[in-house]
Structures are given as structure tokens and as C-alpha cells.
Residue, then its C-alpha position, 0 to 999 in steps of 0.5 A: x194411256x188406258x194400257x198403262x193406268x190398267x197397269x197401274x190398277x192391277x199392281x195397286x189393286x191385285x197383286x199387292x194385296x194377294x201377295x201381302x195376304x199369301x206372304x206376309x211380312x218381308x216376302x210379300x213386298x216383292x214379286x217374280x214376273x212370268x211372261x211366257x213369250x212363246x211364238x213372240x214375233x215382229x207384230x207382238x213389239x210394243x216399246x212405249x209399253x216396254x218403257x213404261x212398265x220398265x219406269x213405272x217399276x223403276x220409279x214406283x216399285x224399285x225394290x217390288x221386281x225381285x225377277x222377271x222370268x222370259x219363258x221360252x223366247x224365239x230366236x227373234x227376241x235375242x234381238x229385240x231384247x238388245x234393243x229394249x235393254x238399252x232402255x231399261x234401267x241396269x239394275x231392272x235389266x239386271x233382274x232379267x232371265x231367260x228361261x224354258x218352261x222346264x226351268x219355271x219350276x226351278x225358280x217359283x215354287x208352284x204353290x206362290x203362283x197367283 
């Protein structure tokens, strides 16, 4: 529960004001989720935080998730991943990309990155 209020406090108190500041107007309503997962494995899985990130920007933030990049993923979460998209909302499902850390470049201009 502490875990999910900080969540909660970062986005509402962070995020939102650095990207309304950074990018007003239309482009600071939404935002791109970098999660780096390189050496990702068994004992890293958290599903009842998985769940609720993947409610809270379904239920409080449906339009904020414009992308959520996964960077350089272990052959282990192609499998977790189908477990965990089985859980997630299509459209959030949707709005994730497997990416290498090469191709981060490709998707967010490093001058947005906060």
C-alpha cells in the first residue's frame, strides 16, 4: 500500500508539474514510461504492483500513458510479459514497446527526458 500511494505522490506531485512546466499546453498532459529492465529476473516480479500501476493509469490517468518503453528485456520477460498482459487493460497493453537502448534515442528526444 505504501508502494502504491508513493506512486500515486510522484505522478501528482512530480511528474505532472515538471511536464506542465517543461511542455505546456497539450504536450504536457502526457508522458512516455522508461523502464530499463536489463538483467530483469524471477525474483524482480511484482504482480500486485504490475496490477496497480497498470489500474491506476487506467482508472486516473487514461489518456496520461501516451508510451511505455521496456529497454533491453531478458529472454525471461517474453514470458512474464504474456502473463502480465493478460491483466492489463488492451488499450495500456497497447502503448507497450520493446525497445534496446539504442533505439530510446528513436522515441524520446533527450532534451524531454526528466
Amino acid at each position: 500500500r505504501d508502494t502504491q500511494l508513493t506512486s500515486l505522490y510522484v505522478i501528482e506531485r512530480v511528474v505532472r508539474p515538471a511536464l506542465r512546466s517543461e511542455l505546456p499546453g497539450p504536450a504536457g498532459e502526457t508522458m512516455v514510461l522508461v523502464a530499463d529492465i536489463a538483467g530483469f529476473g524471477v525474483g524482480n516480479i511484482d504482480m500486485e504492483s504490475t496490477r496497480f500501476v497498470s489500474e491506476m493509469f487506467r482508472d486516473f490517468y487514461p489518456e496520461f500513458l501516451d508510451a511505455a518503453l521496456v529497454v533491453d528485456a531478458p529472454w525471461l520477460f517474453s514470458q512474464v510479459w504474456r502473463l502480465v498482459k493478460s491483466i492489463l487493460d488492451p488499450v495500456t497493453a497497447s502503448k507497450v514497446h520493446f525497445i534496446s537502448r539504442d533505439d530510446l534515442r528513436n522515441w524520446v528526444d533527450e532534451s524531454l527526458w526528466i
